[in-house]
N, C-alpha and C positions, 0 to 999 in steps of 0.2 A: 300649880294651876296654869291655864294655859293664857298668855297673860292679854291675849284678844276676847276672851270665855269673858260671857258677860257674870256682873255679880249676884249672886246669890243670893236668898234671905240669909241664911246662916250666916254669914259678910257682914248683913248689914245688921243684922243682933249683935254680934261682937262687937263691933267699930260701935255703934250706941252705947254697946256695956261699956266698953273699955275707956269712954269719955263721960260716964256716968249720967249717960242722959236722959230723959222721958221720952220717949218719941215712938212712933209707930213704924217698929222696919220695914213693915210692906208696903208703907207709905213714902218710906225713904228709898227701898228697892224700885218700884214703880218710878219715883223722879229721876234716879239715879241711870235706871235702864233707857227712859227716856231721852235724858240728854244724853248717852252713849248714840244710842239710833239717830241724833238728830246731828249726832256729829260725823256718823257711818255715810248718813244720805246727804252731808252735802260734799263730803269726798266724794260719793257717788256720782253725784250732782254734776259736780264738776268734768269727772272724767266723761259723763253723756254727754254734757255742751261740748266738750272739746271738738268732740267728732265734728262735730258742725263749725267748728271756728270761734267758738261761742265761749265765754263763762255763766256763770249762773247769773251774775247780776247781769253782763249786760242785755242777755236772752229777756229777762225779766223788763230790762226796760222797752227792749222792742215791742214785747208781747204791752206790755202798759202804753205803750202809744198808737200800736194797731189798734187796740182796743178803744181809744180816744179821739177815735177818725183820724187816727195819722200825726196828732202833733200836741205839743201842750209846753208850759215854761218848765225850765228846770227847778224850779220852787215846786208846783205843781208834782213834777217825778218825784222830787225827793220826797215830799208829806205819801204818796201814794204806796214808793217804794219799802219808804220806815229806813229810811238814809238819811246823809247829811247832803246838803248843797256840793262840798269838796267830791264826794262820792258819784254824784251825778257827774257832775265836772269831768271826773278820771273816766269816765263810762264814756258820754257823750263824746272826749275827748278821740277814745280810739272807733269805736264805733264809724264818727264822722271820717277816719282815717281810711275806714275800710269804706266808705261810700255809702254806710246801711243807715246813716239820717244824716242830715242837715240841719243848720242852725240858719235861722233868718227872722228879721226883724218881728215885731208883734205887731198885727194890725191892731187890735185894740190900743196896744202901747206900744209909740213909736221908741219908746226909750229901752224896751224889756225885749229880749230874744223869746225864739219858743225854737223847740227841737221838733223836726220832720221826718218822721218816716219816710224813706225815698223808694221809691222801685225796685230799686237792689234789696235791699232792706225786708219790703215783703217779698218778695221773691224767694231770700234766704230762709225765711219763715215759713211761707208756701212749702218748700222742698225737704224742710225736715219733721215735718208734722207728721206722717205718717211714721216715721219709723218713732217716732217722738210719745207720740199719744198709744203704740202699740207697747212700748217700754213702760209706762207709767198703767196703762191695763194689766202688765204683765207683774210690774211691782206689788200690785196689790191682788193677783189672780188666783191668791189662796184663799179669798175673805168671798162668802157669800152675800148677797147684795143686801142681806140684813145684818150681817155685819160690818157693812163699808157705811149704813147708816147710822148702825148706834159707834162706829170708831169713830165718823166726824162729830157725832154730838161730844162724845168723851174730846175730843181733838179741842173742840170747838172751848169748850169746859176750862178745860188746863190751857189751854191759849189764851183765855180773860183772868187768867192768875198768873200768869209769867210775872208779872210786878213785884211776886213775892221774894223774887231772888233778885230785884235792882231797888228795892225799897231800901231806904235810907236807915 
């Protein structure tokens, strides 16, 4: 087999027989092929930001501070991002390196920082959206538009059950 070929049902009947379990293959196929895909598109992912300068996370957090008029604390990114504080920190870190935010005091809290979108920043954002948003049309330009609505409800579905694979 070809060992990039996604798996099978037939896979996942045996690998259940062969550990003698109850379980519904096409229910374990389904999760299985999933996190495959979900591990394809963020090597994807990655290789798109590159073009731009960009990783996935830190694209994400620009894109979450344009979105937020331009600035917010990094407690703030990381509850929004579903990061840790350290993570923010590493992003912020190079980000502010390349000039695309700044960090400056908090007016509410003179004690607390908040991270700024700087000009450069949108700018970088401005300049890749079109080949950006024509990539992410084109990712999903097999699916008719009554499909890209019942994929996000399904999406939507198994995205409020991920728990089930970090549940204790």
């Amino acid at each position: 087999m070809n060992p990039g070929a996604a798996p099978t049902l037939e896979q996942a009947r045996k690998q259940i027989e062969r550990y003698g379990l109850e379980a519904d293959p096409q229910a374990v196929l389904v999760a299985v092929r999933l996190m495959a895909a979900g591990a394809r598109l963020d090597r994807a992912s990655e290789v798109h930001f590159a073009r731009s300068g960009l990783s996935t996370g830190r694209y994400r957090l620009l894109v979450d501070l344009e979105d937020s008029d331009g600035e917010k604390s990094p407690s703030q990114l990381a509850k929004s991002l579903g990061v840790s504080r350290a993570t923010v920190t590493g992003l912020v870190v190079g980000l502010e390196r390349e000039g695309l935010v700044a960090r400056r005091a908090s007016t509410e809290d003179g004690r607390g920082a908040v991270v700024v979108l700087t000009a450069r920043g949108s700018r970088r954002l401005r300049g890749m959206a079109a080949d950006h948003f024509a990539r992410l049309e084109a990712l999903v330009g097999g699916l008719a538009a009554d499909e890209r609505r019942l994929f996000l409800d399904l999406l939507e579905r198994i995205t409020q059950r991920i728990g089930a694979l970090t549940a204790a």
